[in-house]
PAVO-262032 format. One record per residue (C-alpha): residue number from 1; residue in one letter; x negated, y negated, z negated. Coordinates in Angstrom, 2 decimals, decimal comma, padded with zeros to 5 digits. Example, Ala and Ser with C-alpha at 12.3 -4.5 7.8 and 13.67 -1.06 7.14 Angstrom:
BEGIN
(r 1 "a" (-012,30 004,50 -007,80)) (r 2 "s" (-013,67 001,06 -007,14)) 
END
This chain:
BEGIN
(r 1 "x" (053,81 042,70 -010,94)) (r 2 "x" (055,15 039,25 -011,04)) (r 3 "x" (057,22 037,79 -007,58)) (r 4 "x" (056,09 035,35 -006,12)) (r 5 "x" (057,63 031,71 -006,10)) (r 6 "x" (056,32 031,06 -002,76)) (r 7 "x" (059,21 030,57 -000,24)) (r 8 "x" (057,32 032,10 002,92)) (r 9 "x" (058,62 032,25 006,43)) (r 10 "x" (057,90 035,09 007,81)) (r 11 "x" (057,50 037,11 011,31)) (r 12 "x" (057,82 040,67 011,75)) (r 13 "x" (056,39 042,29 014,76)) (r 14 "x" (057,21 045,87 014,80)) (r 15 "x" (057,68 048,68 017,66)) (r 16 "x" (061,18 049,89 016,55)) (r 17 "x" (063,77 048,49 014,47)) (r 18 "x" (066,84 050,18 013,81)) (r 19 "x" (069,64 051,25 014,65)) (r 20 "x" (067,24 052,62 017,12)) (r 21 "x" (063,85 053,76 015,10)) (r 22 "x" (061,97 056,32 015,72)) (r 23 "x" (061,06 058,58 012,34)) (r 24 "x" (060,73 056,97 008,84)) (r 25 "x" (058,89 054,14 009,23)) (r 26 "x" (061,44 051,57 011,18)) (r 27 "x" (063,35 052,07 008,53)) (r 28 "x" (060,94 051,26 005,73)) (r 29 "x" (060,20 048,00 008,10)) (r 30 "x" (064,23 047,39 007,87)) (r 31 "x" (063,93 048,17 004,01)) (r 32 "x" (061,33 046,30 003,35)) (r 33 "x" (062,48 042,81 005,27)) (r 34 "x" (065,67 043,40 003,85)) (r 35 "x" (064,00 043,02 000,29)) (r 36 "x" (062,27 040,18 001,55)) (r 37 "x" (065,06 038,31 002,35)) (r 38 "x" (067,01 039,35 -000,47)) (r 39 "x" (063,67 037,18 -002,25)) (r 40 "x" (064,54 034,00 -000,40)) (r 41 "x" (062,26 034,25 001,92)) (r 42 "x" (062,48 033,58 005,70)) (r 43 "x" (062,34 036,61 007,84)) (r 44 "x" (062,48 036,44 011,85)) (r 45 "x" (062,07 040,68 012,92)) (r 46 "x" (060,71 040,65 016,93)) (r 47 "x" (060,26 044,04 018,09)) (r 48 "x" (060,39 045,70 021,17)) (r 49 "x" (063,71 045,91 023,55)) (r 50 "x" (063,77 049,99 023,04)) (r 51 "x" (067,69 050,95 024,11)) (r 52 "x" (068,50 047,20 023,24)) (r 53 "x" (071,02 047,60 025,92)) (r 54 "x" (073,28 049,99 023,89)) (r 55 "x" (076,13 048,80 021,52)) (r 56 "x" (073,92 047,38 018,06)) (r 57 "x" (075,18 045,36 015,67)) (r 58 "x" (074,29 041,61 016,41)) (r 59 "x" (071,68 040,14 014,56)) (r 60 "x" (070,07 036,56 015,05)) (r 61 "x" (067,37 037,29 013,10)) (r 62 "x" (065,70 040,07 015,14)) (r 63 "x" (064,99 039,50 018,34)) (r 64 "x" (064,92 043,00 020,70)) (r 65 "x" (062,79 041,51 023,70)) (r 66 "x" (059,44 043,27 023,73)) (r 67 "x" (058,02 045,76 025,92)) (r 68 "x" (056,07 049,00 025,25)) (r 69 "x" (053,56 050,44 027,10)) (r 70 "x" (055,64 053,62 027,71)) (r 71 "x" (059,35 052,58 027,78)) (r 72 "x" (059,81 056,65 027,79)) (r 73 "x" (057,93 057,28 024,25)) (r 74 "x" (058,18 061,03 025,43)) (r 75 "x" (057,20 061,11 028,84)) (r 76 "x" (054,69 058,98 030,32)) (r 77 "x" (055,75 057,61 033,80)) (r 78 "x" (052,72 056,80 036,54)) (r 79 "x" (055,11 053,67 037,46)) (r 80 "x" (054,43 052,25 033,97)) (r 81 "x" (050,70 051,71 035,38)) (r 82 "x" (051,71 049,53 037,88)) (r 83 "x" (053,88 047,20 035,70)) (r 84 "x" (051,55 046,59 032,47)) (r 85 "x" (049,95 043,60 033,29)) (r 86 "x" (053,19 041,64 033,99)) (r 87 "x" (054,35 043,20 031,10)) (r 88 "x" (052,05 042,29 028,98)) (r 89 "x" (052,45 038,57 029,84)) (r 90 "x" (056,01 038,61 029,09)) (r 91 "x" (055,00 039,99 025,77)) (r 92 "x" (052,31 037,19 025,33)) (r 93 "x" (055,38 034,45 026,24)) (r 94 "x" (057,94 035,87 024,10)) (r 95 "x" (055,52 035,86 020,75)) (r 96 "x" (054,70 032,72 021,60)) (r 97 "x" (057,95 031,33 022,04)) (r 98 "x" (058,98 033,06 018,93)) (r 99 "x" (056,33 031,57 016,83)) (r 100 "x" (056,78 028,07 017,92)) (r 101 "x" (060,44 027,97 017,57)) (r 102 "x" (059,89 030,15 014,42)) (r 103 "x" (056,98 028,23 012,66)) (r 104 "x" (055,81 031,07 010,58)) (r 105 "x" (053,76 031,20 007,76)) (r 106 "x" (052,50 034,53 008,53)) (r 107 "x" (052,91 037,04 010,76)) (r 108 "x" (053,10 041,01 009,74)) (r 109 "x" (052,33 043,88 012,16)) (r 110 "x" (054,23 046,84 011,07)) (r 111 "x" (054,28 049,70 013,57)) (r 112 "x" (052,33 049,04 016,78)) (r 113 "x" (051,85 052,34 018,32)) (r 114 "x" (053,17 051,88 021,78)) (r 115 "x" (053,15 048,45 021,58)) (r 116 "x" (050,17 047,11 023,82)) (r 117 "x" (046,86 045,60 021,89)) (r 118 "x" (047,53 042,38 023,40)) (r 119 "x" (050,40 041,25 022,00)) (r 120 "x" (048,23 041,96 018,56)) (r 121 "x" (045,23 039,93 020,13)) (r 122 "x" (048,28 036,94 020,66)) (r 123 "x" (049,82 037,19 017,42)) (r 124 "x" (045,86 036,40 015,99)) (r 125 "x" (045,44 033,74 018,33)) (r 126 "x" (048,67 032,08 017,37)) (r 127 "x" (048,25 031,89 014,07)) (r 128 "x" (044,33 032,41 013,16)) (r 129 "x" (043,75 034,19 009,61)) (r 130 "x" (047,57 034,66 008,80)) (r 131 "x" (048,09 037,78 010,09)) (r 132 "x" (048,71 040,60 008,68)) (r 133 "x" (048,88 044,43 009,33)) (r 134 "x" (050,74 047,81 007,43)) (r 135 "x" (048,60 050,63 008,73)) (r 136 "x" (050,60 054,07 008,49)) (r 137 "x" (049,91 055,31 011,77)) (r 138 "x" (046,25 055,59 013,46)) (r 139 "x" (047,09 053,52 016,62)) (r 140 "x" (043,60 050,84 016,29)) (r 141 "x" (041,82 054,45 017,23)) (r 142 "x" (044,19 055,61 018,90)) (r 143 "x" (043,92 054,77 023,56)) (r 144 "x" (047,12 053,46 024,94)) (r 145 "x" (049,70 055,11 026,18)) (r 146 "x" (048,23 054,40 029,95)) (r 147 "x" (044,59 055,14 029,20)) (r 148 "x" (045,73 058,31 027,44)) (r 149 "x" (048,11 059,42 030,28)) (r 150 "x" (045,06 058,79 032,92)) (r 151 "x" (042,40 060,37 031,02)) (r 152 "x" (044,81 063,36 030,44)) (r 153 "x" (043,49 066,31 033,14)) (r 154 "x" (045,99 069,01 031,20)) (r 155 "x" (048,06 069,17 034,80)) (r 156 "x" (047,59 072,31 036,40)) (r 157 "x" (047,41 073,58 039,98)) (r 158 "x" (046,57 071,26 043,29)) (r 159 "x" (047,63 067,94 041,51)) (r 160 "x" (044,84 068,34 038,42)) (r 161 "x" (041,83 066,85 041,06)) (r 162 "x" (044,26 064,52 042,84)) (r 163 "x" (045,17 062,88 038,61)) (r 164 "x" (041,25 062,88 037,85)) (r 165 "x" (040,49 060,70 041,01)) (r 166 "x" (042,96 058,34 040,64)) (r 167 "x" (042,63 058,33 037,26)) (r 168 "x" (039,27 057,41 037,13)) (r 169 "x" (039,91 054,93 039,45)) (r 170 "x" (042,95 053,16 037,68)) (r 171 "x" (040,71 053,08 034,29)) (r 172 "x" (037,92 051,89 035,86)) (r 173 "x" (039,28 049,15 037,90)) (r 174 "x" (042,84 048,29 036,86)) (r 175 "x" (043,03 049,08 032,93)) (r 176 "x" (042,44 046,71 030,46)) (r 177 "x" (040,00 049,11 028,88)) (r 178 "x" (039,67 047,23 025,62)) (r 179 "x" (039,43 049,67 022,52)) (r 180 "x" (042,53 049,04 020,48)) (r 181 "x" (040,41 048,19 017,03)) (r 182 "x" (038,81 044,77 018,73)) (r 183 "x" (040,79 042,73 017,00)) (r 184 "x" (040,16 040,57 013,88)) (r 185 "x" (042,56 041,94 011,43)) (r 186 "x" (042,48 039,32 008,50)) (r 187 "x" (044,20 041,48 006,33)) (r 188 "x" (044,87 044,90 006,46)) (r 189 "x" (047,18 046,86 004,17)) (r 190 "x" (047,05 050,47 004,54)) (r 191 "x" (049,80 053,59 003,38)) (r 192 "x" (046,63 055,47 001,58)) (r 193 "x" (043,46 055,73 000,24)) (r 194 "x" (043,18 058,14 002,97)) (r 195 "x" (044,27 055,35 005,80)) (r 196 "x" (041,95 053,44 004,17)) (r 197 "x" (039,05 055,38 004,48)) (r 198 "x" (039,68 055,77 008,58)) (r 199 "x" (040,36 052,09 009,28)) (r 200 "x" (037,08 051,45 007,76)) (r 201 "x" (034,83 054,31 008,80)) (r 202 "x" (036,41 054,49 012,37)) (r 203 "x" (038,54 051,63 013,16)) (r 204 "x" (035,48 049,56 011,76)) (r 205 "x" (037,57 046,95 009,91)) (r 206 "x" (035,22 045,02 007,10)) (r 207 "x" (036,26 046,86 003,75)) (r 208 "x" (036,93 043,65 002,04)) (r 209 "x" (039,77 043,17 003,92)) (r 210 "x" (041,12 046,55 003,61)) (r 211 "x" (043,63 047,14 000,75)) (r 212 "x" (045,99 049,90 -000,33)) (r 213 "x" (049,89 049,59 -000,54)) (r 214 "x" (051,67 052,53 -001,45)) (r 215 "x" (054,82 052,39 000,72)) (r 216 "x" (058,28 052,68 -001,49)) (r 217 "x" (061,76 053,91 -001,57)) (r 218 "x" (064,78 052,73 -003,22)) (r 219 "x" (065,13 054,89 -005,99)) (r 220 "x" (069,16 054,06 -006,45)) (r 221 "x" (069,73 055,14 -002,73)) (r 222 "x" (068,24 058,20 -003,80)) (r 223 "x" (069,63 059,69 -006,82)) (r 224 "x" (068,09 062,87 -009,11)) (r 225 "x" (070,62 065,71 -009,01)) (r 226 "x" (072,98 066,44 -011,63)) (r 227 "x" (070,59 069,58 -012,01)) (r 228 "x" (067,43 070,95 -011,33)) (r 229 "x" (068,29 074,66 -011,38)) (r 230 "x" (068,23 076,64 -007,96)) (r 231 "x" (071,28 077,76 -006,30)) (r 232 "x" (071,87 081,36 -005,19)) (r 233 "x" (070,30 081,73 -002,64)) (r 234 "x" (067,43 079,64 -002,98)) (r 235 "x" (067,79 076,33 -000,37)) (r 236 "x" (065,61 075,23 001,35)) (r 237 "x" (065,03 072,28 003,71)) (r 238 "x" (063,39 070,91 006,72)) (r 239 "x" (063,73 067,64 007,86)) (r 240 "x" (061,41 065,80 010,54)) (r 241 "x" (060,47 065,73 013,87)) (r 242 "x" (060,61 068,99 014,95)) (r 243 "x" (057,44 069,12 016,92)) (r 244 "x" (054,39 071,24 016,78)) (r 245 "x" (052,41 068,81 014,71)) (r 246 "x" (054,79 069,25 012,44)) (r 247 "x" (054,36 073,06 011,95)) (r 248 "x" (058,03 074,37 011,92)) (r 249 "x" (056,80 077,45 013,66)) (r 250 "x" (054,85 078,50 010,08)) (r 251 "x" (057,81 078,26 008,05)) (r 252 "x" (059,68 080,90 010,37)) (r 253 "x" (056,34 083,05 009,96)) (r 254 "x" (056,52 082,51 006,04)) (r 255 "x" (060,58 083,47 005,86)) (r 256 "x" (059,39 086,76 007,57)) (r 257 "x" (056,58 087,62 005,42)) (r 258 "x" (059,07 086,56 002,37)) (r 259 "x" (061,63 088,85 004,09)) (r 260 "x" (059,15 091,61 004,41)) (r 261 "x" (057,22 091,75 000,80)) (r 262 "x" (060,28 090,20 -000,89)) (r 263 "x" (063,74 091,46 000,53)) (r 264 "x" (065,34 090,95 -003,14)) (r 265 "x" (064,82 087,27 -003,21)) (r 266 "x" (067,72 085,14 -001,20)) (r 267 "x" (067,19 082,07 000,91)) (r 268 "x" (068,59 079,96 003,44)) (r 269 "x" (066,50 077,06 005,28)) (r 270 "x" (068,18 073,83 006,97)) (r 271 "x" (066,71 072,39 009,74)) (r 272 "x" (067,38 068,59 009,55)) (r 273 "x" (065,74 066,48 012,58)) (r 274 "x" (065,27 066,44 016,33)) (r 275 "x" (062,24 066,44 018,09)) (r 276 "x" (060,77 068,24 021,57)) (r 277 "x" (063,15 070,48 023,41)) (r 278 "x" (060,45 072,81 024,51)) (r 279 "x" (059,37 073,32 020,85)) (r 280 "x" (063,27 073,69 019,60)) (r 281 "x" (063,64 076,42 022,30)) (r 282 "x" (060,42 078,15 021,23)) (r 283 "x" (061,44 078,14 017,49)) (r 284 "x" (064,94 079,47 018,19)) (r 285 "x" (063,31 082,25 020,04)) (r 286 "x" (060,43 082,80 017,78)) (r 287 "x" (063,21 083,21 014,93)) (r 288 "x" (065,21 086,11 016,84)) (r 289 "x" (061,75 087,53 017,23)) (r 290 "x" (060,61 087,75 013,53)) (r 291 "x" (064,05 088,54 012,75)) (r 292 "x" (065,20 085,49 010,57)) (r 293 "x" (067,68 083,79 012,47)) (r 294 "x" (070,40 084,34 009,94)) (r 295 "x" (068,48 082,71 007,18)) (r 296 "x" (068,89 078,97 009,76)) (r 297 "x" (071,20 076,75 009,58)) (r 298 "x" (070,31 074,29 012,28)) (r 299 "x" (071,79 070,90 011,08)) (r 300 "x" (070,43 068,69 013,96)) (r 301 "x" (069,41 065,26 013,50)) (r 302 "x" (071,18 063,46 010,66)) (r 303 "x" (072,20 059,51 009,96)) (r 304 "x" (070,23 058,21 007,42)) (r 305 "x" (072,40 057,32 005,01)) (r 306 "x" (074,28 061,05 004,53)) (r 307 "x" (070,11 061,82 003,93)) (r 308 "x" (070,72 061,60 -000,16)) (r 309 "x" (073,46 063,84 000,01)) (r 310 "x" (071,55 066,45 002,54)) (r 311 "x" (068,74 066,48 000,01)) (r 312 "x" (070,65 066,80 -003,47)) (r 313 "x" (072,03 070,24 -001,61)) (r 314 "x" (069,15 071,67 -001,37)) (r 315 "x" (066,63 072,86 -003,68)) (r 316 "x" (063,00 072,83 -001,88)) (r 317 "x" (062,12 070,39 000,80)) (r 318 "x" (059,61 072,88 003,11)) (r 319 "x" (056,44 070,16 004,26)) (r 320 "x" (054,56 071,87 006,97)) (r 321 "x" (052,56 069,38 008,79)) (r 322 "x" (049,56 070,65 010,31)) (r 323 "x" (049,15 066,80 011,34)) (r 324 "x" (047,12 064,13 008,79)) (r 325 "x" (049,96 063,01 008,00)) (r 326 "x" (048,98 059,37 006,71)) (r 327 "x" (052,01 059,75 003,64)) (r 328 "x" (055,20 060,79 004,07)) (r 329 "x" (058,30 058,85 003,10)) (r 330 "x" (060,36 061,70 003,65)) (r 331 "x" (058,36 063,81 000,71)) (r 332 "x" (058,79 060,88 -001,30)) (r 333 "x" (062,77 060,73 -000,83)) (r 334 "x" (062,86 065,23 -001,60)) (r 335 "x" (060,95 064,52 -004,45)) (r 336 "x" (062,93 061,39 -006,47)) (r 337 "x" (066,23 063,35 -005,96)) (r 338 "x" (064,40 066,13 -007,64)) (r 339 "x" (063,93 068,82 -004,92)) (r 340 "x" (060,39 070,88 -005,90)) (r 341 "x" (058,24 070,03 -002,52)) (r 342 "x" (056,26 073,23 -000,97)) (r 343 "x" (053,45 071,00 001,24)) (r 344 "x" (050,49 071,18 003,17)) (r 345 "x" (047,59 068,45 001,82)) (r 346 "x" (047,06 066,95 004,68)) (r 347 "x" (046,52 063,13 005,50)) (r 348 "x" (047,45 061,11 002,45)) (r 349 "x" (049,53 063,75 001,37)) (r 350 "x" (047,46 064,99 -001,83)) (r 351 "x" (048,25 061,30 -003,19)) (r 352 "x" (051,27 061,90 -004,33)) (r 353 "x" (051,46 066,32 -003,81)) (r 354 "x" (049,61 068,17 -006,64)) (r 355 "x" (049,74 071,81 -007,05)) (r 356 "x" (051,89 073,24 -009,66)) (r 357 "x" (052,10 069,67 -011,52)) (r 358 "x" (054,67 068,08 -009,35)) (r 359 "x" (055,10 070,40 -006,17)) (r 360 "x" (053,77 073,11 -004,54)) (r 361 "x" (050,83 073,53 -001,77)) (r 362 "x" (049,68 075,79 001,15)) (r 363 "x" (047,16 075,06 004,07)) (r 364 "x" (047,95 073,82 007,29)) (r 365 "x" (049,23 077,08 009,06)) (r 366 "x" (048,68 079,75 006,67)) (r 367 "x" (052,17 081,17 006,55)) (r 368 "x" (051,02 084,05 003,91)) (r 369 "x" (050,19 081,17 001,00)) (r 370 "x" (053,63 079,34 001,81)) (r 371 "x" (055,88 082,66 001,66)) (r 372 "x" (054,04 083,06 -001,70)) (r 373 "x" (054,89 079,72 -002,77)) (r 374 "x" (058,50 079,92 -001,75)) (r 375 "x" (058,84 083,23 -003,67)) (r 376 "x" (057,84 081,55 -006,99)) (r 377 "x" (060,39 079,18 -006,77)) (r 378 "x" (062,64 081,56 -005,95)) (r 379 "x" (062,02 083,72 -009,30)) (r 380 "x" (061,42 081,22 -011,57)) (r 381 "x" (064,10 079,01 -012,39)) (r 382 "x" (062,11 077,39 -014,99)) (r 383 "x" (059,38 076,42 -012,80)) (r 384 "x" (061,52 074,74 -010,24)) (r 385 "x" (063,00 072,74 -013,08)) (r 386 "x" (059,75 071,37 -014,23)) (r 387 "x" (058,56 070,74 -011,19)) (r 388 "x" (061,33 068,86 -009,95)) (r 389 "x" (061,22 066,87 -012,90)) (r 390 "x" (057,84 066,00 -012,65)) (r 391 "x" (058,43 064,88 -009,37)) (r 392 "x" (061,11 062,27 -009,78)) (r 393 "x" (058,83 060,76 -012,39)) (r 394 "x" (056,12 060,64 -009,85)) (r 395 "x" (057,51 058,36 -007,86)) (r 396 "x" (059,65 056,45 -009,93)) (r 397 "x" (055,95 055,26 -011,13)) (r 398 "x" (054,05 055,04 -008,40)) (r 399 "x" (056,13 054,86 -005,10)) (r 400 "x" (059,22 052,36 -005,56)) (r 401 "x" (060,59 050,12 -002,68)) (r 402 "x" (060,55 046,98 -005,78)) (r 403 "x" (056,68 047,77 -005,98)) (r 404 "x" (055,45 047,81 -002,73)) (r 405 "x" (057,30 044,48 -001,63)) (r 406 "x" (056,00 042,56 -005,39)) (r 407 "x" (052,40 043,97 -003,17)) (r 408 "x" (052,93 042,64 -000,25)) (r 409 "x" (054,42 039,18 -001,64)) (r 410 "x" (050,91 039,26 -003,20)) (r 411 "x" (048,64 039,81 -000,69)) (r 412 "x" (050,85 037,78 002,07)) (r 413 "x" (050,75 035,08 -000,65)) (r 414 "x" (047,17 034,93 -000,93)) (r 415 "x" (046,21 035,23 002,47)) (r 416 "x" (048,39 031,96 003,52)) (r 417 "x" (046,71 029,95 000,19)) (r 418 "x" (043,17 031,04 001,56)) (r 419 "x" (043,70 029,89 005,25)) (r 420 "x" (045,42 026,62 004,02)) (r 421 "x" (042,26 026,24 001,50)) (r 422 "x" (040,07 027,11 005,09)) (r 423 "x" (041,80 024,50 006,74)) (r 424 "x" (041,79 021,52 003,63)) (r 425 "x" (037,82 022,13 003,49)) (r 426 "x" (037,25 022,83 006,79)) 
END
């Protein structure tokens, strides 16, 4: 696909930007304005002001000055209830402060979840038709964080009746209330067939303005390794949030069953992430109960850019989400550097995971199939080398960074030549 000779000025809105992001997809925002501007066009990034006090490199072109409807992503506080509307109105004057010293062409959403509806509702008011959304996340269905929080009776003990009362109160009367997917969303541009089929069936959004990008990743960031046969012991690797979505606590079940029916086979499993410090503390005990501490190495979270190296050590990237996970960057990343991915089909997930063509499969939770899986990797040296083959040619076809910006040059083209066509024969 052809770039683009448009010059376009465009404005990012995003939740978090990095240094400070939050999981894969801040980065792919950085990655992808990067390529943008490495395309001559004009990119102004305004996200939110999430530890924008810390040291950061300075940047004039993104602007840290937005707030979130939890400032705590992890724990909701009560105190945030009291604060959203003024909030909110900041968030309303900084876009539009931004856009008018800015003068975009277009401006693209990418990563609203805790970011309130509003400042969505603004960006479409600002600048009618020309705006623009990447859906990999399900936030337009999704409450916000202070409607979830209220509506949330999981507190035990004398303060449960206390939180229903007030919280029906504070919804009722002091909540904005508005469902997240009442907005026009002009064009929407979504991670997946699967992400497409929810925005449309229960976000609502017109199916003629729902498309499907396949995010990217920069293949020459992420090498193949020099080869494709297994060490001894087999190595495997998890890396993600380590949360219960996530379903860490099935790959400890699977390395005991593996243990039990297959003590001649040898592996080791990384665990590369951080995540909820309940869960951590439950895994680490769960492993001392099933008896496979020793096979852990617990690597703790890891800079991005020592990621290519983590994964060319390793020979199987382990993807248990029980969560739909909408498509994973981090599957796509295991598999171009030619690690043979063991995955649950969740979410968008089957779009780029088949069984025994390019990876390996189990269901959500059923720790028997995975320790199955893991042993045939482990005794087959020639599978794991076609597999892992296969897989770097799967996304060096279908899921390049390159690809998905010549995409979204396209469709952001478009979208500006139709609103200026709106306004000539209006």
């Amino acid at each position: 696909m052809a770039q683009t000779d448009k010059t376009m000025r465009i404005l990012v809105l995003t939740n978090y930007y990095p240094p400070f992001e939050i999981g894969g997809w801040g980065q792919l925002t950085h990655d992808i304005t990067t390529r943008l501007r490495q395309r001559n066009h004009q990119v102004m990034v305004l996200t939110s002001n999430y530890r924008a006090t810390e040291p950061h490199p300075h940047d004039p072109q993104t602007l840290r000055q937005l707030h979130l409807e939890s400032p705590d992503h992890i724990h909701y506080h009560p105190a945030y209830t009291l604060t959203w509307r003024q909030r909110e109105k900041e968030n309303r004057h900084i876009l539009t402060r931004t856009v008018h010293q800015f003068q975009p062409d277009l401006i693209y959403i990418n990563g609203m979840w805790n970011l309130p509806r509003s400042t969505a509702h603004h960006a479409e008011q600002l600048l009618p038709g020309r705006v623009a959304y990447y859906m990999a996340s399900y936030w337009p269905i999704e409450p916000d964080a202070h409607t979830a929080y209220w509506s949330d009776h999981a507190t035990t003990g004398w303060r449960r009746w206390p939180k229903q009362l007030v919280g029906h109160f504070v919804r009722r009367f002091w909540l904005d209330g508005t469902p997240r997917n009442q907005l026009d969303f002009p064009l929407v541009l979504c991670v997946s067939n699967y992400m497409r089929r929810i925005m449309i069936e229960q976000a609502g959004i017109s199916p003629e303005r729902v498309h499907v990008v396949y995010n990217g990743i920069d293949l020459e960031a992420f090498p193949p390794k020099t080869s494709y046969t297994p060490h001894q012991p087999l190595r495997l690797l998890y890396a993600g949030r380590i949360d219960p979505s996530k379903g860490v606590h099935t790959v400890l079940e699977g390395l005991s069953i593996l243990r039990t029916r297959a003590p001649q086979l040898s592996v080791t499993l990384s665990l590369v992430g951080s995540g909820t410090p309940a869960y951590e503390a439950f895994l680490r005990n769960q492993a001392e109960t099933l008896g496979v501490a020793d096979m852990l190495i617990w690597r703790g979270r890891v800079p991005r850019e020592q990621m290519p190296q983590v994964l060319t050590g390793h020979d199987v990237l382990l993807f248990p989400s029980v969560w739909a996970e909408p498509l994973a960057r981090m599957v796509q990343e295991a598999m171009a550097c030619g690690l043979v991915v063991i995955g649950t089909t969740t979410g968008g997930t089957p779009e780029i995971l088949r069984e025994d063509e390019n990876g390996l499969t189990f269901a959500p939770e059923d720790a028997v199939m995975l320790a199955t899986q893991i042993a045939r990797v482990a005794s087959d040296s020639a599978l794991c080398v076609r597999l892992a083959q296969a897989a770097r040619q799967t996304v060096a076809a279908r899921f390049t960074l390159p690809r998905m910006v010549d995409e979204l040059e396209m469709y952001f083209a478009e979208l500006i030549t139709q609103r200026e066509l709106a306004y000539a024969f209006g």
